[in-house]
N, C-alpha and C positions, 0 to 999 in steps of 0.2 A: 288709108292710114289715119287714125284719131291724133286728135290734139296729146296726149296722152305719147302714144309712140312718137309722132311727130318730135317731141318735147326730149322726149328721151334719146332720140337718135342727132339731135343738135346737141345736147349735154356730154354725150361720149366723144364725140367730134373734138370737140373744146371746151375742156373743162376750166381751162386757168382765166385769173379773172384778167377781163378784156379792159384793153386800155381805153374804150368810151367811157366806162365804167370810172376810171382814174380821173378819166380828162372832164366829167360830170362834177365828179367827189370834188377837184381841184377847184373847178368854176361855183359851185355850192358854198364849201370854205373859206372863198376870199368875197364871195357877193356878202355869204353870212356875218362874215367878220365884219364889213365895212358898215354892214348895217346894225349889229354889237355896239359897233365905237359911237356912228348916231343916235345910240338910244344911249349914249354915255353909260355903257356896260364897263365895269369894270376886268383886269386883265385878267382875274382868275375865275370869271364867270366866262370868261371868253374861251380861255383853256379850256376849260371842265366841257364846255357846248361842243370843241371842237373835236375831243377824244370821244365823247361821246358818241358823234356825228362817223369818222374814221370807222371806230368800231361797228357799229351799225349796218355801215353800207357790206363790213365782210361776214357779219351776222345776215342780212338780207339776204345775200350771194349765197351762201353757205346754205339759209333755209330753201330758197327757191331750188335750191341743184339736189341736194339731199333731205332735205325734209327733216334738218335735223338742227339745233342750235348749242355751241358745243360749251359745255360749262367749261372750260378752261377759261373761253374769252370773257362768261360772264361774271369770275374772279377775277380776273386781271382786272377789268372793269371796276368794281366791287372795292378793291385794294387802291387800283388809282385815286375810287373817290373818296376813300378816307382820309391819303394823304393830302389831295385838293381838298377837303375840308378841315385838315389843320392847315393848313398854307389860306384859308381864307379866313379863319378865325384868327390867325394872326395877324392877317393884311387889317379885318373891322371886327377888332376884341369885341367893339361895344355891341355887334351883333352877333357874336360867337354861338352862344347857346339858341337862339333863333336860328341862325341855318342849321345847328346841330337839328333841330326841335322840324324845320323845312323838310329835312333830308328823311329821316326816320320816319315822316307821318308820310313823304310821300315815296317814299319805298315800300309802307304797309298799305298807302291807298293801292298803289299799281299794282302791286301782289294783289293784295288780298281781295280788291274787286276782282281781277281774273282768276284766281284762285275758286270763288264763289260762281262765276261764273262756269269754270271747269267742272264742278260740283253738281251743279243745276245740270248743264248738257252734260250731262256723264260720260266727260273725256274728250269733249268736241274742240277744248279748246286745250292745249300738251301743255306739257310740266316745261319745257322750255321757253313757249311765251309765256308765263304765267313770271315764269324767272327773268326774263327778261322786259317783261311790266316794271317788274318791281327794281330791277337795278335802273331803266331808263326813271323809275320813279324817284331815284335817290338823286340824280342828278338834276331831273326837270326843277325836283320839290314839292313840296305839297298845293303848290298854287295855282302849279303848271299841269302839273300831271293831268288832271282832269279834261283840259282843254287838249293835252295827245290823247285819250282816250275816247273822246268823242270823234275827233278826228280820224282816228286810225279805225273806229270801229266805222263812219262815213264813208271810205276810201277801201275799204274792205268790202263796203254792201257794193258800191258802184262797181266796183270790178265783177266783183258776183254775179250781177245784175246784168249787165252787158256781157260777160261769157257763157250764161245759161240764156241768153236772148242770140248771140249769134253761133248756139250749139257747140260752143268751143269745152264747157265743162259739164259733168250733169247735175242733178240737184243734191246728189250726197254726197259726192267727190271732195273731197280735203284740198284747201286753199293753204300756202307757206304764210303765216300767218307775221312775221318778222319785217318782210319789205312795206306792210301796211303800215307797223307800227315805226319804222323808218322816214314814212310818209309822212306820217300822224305828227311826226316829234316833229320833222323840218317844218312843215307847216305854222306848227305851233312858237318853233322860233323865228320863223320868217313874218308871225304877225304880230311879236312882239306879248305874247301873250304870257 
């Protein structure tokens, strides 16, 4: 049996998401947070990281089991950040249009670099991460974005790289591309970046 069957014969077993899964996300959100407060993050930057962060891990789940990432959550998402960005232009008027200007450039850097990317590899990289570049981009910023991107695209090669070295996947076989970019983001806010 390949990693492939193997993979899918644990997925039919148990598909509902597994309470390590929760007991991770919970130890992630409160390590994150406390380190949020030390970098004296303010409370709606802390929010917006954390809904983020939630969404994310059931976006990963969801890619890794079905190979699929569902626009419902990438609206809800979408929506939440609008309202967190009138809830933060109110909190620092004097930066309003700055993260207005943060938000938009880095939702079209995260798009639109994966988008060009999806263009080049004709289709190598789905309309769902490309969608969900660009919402994690809305929330990172345009500052942040760059350093999940580098990230996730690092953490993407190494897993590659070590399941085509101990024959676990073959060289053209499709990787869920969302728990990378899950990686990419914590990463990127666990270094303060």
């Amino acid at each position: 049996m390949d990693f492939t069957e193997r993979r899918k014969k644990i997925l039919d077993q148990n598909r509902k998401y597994p309470k390590r899964l929760l007991i991770l996300e919970g130890i992630l959100g409160i390590g994150l947070t406390a380190e949020f407060c030390m970098l004296s993050y303010g409370p709606p930057k802390i929010v917006r990281y954390l809904i983020l962060l939630v969404a994310m891990f059931a976006i990963a789940w969801i890619d890794w089991h079905d190979r699929r990432i569902p626009n419902k959550i990438l609206v809800l998402l979408l929506a939440a950040r609008g309202i967190l960005l009138c809830i933060e232009w109110a909190a620092y008027p004097e930066y309003g249009f700055s993260l207005f200007l943060s938000v938009l450039f880095g939702l079209l850097t995260g798009g639109g670099m994966f988008l060009l990317a999806g263009v080049i590899s004709r289709g190598g990289i789905g309309m769902g991460d490309i969608k969900l570049f660009a919402v994690t981009g809305s929330y990172m910023g345009s500052g942040s974005i760059l350093a999940v991107i580098f990230l996730t695209v690092m953490a993407s090669a190494v897993y590659s790289v070590v399941m085509l070295l101990l024959k676990k996947v073959k060289l053209k076989e499709e990787i869920p591309f969302a728990p990378f970019i899950l990686i990419g983001t914590i990463l990127t806010m666990a270094l303060g970046m």
